[in-house]
C-alpha positions, 0 to 999 in steps of 0.5 A: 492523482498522478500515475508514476509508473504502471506495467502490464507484463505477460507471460503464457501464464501469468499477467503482472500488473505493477503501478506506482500512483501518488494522490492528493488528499482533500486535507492537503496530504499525500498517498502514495501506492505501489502494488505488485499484481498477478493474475493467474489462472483467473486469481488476483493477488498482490504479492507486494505493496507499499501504502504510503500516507503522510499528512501536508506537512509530509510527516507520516500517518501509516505506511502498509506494506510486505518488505520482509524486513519484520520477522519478529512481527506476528503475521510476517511480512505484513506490516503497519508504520504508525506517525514513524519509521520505528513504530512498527506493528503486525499487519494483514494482507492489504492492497489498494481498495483496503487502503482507500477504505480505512483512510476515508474511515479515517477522514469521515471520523474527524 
């Protein structure tokens, strides 16, 4: 695991977290995990995020994330990149912990 980037920013009312981390894979892929955290009156939320999956030959499996560059999708801005850029299907809100969840769902299937 390597840890890009991490901010914490304070405000009187808010804490921000931002953090950009990249993790090997036990099967030679790679993750990669930029969220946008803000703690406000003792609510969590991640108001954007990019999960990036890629297996070792650097191809895409899935990138989760909420750029609004998706209108027509149910459930705007979340969305999923399934194996390419163009295939793009309504996602949910996400963040770290759902991602780390369904990619070794995923590994513990094959």
């Amino acid at each position: 695991m390597r840890l890009i980037r991490h901010d914490v920013l304070e405000t009187d009312k808010e804490e921000i977290l931002i953090y950009r981390i990249r993790i090997n894979l036990s099967d030679g892929g790679l993750l990669e995990m930029r969220e946008r955290i803000v703690e406000s009156e003792g609510q969590r939320e991640s108001t954007t995020y990019s999960f990036h999956w890629q297996n070792r030959d650097g191809s895409l499996v899935k990138r989760w994330d909420n750029v609004p560059h998706h209108p027509e999708l149910d459930n705007f801005p979340y969305h999923v990149h399934i194996d390419d850029e163009a295939n793009v299907v309504s996602g949910k809100p996400a963040d770290a912990l759902d991602m780390l969840t369904e990619i070794d769902e995923c590994f513990r299937q094959h």
